[in-house]
VOFI-111032 format. One record per residue (C-alpha): residue number from 1; residue in three letters; x, y, z. Coordinates in Angstrom, 3 decimals, always signed. Layout:
// VOFI-111032
seq  type  xx  yy  zz
NUM  Ala  X  Y  Z
...
***
This chain:
// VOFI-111032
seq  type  xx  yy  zz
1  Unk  -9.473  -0.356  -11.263
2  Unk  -8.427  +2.632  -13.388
3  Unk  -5.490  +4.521  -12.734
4  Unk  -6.642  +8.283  -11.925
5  Unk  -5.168  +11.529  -10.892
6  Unk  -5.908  +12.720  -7.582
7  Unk  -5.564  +16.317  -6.025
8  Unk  -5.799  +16.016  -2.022
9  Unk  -4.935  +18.542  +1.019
10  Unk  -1.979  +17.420  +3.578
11  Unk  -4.366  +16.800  +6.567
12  Unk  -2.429  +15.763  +9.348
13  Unk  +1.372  +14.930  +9.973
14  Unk  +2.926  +12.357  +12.648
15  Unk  +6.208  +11.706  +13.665
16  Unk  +6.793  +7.343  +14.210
17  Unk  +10.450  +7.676  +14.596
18  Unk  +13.667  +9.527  +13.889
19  Unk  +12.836  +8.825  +10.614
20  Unk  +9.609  +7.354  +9.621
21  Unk  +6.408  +9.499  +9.388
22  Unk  +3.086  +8.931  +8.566
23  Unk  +0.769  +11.352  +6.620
24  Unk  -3.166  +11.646  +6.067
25  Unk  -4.443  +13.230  +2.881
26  Unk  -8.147  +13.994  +2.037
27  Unk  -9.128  +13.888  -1.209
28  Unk  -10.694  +16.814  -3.306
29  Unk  -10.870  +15.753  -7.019
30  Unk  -11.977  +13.012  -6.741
31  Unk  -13.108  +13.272  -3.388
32  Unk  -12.889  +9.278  -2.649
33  Unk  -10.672  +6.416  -4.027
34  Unk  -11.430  +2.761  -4.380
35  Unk  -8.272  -0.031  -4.096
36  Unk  -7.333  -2.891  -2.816
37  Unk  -5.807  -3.152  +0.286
38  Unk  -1.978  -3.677  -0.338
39  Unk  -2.169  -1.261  -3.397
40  Unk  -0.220  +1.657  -4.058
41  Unk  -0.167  +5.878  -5.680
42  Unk  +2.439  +7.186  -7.013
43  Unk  +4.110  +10.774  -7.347
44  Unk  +5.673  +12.493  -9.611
45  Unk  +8.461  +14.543  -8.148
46  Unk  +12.054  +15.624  -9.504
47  Unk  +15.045  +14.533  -8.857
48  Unk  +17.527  +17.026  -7.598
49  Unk  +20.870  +15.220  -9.185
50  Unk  +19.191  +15.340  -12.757
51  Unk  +16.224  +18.126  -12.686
52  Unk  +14.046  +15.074  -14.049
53  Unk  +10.482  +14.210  -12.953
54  Unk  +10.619  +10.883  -11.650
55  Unk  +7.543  +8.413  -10.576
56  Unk  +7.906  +7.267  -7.163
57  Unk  +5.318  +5.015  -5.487
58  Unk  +3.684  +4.138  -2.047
59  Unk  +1.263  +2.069  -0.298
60  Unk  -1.581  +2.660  +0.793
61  Unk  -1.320  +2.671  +4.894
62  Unk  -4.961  +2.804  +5.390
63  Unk  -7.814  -0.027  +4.677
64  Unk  -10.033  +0.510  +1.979
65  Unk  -12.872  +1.319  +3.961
66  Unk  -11.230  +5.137  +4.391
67  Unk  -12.071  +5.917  +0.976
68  Unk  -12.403  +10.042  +1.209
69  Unk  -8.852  +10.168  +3.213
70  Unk  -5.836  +8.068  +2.573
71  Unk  -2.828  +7.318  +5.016
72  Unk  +0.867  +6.950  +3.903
73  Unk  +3.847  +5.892  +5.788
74  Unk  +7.469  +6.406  +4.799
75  Unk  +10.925  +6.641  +6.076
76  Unk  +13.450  +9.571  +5.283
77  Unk  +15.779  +8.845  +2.891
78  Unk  +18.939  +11.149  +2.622
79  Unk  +18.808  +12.290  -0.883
80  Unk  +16.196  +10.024  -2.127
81  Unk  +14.002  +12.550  -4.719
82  Unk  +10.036  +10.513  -2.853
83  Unk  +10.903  +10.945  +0.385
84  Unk  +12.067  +14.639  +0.287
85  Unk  +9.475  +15.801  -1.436
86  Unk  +6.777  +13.794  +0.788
87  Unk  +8.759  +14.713  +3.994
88  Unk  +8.863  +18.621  +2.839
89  Unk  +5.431  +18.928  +2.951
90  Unk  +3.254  +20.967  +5.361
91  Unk  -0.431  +20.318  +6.672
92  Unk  -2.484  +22.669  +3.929
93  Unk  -0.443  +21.679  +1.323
94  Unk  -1.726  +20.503  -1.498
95  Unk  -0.377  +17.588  -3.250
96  Unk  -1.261  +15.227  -6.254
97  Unk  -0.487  +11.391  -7.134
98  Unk  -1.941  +8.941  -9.471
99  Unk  -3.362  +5.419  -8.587
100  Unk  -4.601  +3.045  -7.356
101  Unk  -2.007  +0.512  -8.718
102  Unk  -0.040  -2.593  -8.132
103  Unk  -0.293  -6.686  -7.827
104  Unk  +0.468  -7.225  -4.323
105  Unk  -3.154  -6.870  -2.362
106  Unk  -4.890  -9.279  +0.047
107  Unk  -6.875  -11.958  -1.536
108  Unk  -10.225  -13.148  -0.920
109  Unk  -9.111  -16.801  +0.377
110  Unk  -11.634  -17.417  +3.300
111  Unk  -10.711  -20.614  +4.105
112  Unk  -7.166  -20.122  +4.856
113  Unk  -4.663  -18.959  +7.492
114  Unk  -2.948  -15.371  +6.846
115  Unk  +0.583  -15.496  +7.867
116  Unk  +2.237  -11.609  +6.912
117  Unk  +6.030  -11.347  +7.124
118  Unk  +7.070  -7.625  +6.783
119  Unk  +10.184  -6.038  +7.564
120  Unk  +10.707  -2.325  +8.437
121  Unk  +8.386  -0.190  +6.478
122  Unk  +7.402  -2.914  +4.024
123  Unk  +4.372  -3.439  +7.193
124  Unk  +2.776  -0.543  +5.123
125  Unk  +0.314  -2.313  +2.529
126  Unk  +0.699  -5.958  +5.187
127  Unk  -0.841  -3.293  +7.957
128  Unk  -3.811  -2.330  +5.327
129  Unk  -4.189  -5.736  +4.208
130  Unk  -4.678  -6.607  +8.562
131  Unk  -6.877  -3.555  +9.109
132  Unk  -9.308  -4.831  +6.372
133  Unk  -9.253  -8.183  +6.984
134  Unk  -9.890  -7.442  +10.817
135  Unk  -12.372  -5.238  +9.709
136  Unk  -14.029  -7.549  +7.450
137  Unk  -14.532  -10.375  +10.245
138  Unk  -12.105  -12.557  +9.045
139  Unk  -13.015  -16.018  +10.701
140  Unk  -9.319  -18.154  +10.491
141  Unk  -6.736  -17.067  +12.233
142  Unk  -4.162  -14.209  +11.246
143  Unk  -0.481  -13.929  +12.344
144  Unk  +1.767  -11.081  +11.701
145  Unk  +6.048  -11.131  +12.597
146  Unk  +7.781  -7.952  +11.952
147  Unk  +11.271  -7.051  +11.927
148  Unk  +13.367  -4.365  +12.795
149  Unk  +16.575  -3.536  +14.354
150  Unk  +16.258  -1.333  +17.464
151  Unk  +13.612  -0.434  +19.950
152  Unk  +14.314  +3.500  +18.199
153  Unk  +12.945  +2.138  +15.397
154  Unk  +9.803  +0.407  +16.735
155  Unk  +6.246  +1.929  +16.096
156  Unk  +2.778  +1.154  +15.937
157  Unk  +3.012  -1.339  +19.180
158  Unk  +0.330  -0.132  +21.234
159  Unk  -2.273  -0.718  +18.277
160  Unk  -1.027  -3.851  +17.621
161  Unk  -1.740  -4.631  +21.297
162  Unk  -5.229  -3.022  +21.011
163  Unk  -5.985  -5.505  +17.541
164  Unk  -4.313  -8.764  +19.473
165  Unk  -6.723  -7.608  +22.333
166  Unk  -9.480  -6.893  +20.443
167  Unk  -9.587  -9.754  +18.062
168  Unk  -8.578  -13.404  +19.344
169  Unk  -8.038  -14.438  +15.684
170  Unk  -4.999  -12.209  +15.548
171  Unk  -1.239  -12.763  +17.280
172  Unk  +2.015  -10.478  +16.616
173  Unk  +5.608  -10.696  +17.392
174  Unk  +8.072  -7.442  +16.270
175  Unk  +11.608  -8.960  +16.563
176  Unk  +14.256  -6.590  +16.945
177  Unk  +17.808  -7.609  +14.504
178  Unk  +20.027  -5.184  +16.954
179  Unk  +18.370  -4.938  +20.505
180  Unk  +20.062  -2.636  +22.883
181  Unk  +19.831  -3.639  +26.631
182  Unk  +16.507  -4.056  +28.339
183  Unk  +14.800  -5.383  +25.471
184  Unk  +12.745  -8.036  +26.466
185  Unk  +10.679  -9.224  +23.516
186  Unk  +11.982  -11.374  +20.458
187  Unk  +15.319  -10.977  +19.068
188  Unk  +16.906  -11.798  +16.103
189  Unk  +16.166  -11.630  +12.031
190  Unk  +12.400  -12.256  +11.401
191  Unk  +13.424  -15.290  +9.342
192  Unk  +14.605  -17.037  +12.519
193  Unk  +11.042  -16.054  +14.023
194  Unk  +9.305  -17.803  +11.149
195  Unk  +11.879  -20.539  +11.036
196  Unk  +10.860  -21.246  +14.670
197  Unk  +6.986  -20.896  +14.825
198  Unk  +6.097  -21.650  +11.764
199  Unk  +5.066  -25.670  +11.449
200  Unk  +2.742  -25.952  +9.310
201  Unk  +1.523  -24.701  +6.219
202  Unk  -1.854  -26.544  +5.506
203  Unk  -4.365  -24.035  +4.904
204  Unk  -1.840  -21.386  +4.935
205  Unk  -1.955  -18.382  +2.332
206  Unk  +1.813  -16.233  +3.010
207  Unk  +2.306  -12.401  +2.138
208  Unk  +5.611  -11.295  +2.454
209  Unk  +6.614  -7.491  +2.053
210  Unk  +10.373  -5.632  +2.555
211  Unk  +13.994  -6.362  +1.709
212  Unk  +14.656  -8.652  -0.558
213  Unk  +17.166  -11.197  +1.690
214  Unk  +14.203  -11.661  +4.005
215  Unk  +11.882  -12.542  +0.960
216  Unk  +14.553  -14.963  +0.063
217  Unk  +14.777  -16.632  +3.156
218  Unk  +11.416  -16.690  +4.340
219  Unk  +9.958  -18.050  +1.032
220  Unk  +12.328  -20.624  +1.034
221  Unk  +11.849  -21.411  +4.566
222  Unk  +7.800  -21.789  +3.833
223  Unk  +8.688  -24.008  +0.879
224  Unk  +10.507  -26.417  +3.029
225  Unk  +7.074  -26.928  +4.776
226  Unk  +5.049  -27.300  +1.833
227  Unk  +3.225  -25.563  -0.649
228  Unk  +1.075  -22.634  -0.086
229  Unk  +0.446  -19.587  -1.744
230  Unk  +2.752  -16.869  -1.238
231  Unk  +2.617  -13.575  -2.128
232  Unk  +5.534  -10.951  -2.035
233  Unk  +6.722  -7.265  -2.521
234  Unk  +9.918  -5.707  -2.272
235  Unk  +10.373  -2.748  -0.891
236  Unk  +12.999  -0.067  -2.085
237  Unk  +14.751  +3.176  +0.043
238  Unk  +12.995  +5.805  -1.378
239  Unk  +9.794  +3.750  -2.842
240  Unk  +7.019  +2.878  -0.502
241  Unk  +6.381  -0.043  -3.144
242  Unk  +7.059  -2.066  -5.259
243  Unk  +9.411  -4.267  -7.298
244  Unk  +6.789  -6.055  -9.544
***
């Protein structure tokens, strides 16, 4: 796909967390976009320290069926030259970024198992990636573990309850790294959550997407159990993507 410039309006605005947020834009020139799910824009914006422009870029939050709007998702970063500039603007605004770009996007492998492995907000292209493939009627089963450290920082929970309900095919578990009391779900790094419930990998096609000690881990923990494909993406502090 070719790399474009887009012009869209800030369309709506939602507060996740202390610090994440998630924003809608609709497109105006061109009015609709065509990517992959797990694909990324980017932005030009300057940095403050330097007076520079600087590129910074983020997934795309919402499947590629939404083609005339697109959703981001993005935590505030003290400082950070993306997320100050994303986080500063208004609904109305007017914005532009360039894309669609990037390696790291859901493959057409029909036969096989999905296991996604995402921590914090690398679940941004892995939640695009689910929405299509949900979407899409994706026949083999489809797993997703999540981590993050403290039920302040959790999100998105009731729609992943409303997808597990909604589709048999597909099972969560958001593991929390620093609980504070009365958490009752799972605890503990996410590797220790694939570690545990992961088995097997016959038939199993891994995509992996945040810091890079949980890439690390996990991919080494899947190799132990075979070979499958895996697919990965790190995730940076002010970057929504990617480390390709």
């Amino acid at each position: 796909m070719a790399i474009r410039t887009f012009t869209a309006r800030t369309e709506a605005i939602r507060n996740l967390t202390h610090d994440v947020r998630e924003i809608r834009f609709s497109l105006r020139v061109p009015g609709e976009i065509a990517f992959k799910a797990g694909q990324f824009v980017s932005f030009e914006v300057t940095n403050s320290k330097t007076g520079r422009p600087v590129s910074r870029p983020y997934s795309i939050l919402s499947p590629p069926s939404q083609r005339a709007k697109i959703d981001l998702l993005l935590n505030l970063v003290p400082g950070g030259p993306g997320s100050t500039y994303l986080f500063s603007l208004k609904e109305g605004d007017e914005t532009k970024f360039k894309g669609p770009a990037g390696n790291f996007y859901v493959r057409d492998e029909p036969a096989k198992d999905i296991l996604f492995v995402a921590t914090g907000t690398g679940i941004v292209p892995i939640w695009s990636m689910l929405l299509d493939r949900l979407e899409q009627g994706y026949a083999r089963p489809i797993t997703l573990f999540w981590g993050l450290r403290s039920q302040r920082d959790l999100y998105y929970q009731d729609e992943l309850a409303a997808l597990a309900k909604r589709h048999a095919s597909f099972s969560y578990v958001a593991t929390l790294s620093r609980p504070e009391s009365g958490w009752t779900g799972a605890s503990g790094r996410v590797t220790k959550v694939v570690e545990e419930r992961v088995t097997s990998v016959a038939n199993l096609a891994v995509y992996l997407c945040g810091n890079s000690g949980m890439i690390a881990g996990v991919t080494a923990l899947i190799n132990k159990r075979g070979l499958c494909p895996i697919y990965r993406e790190k995730y940076y502090d002010d970057a929504g993507a990617p480390d390709d």
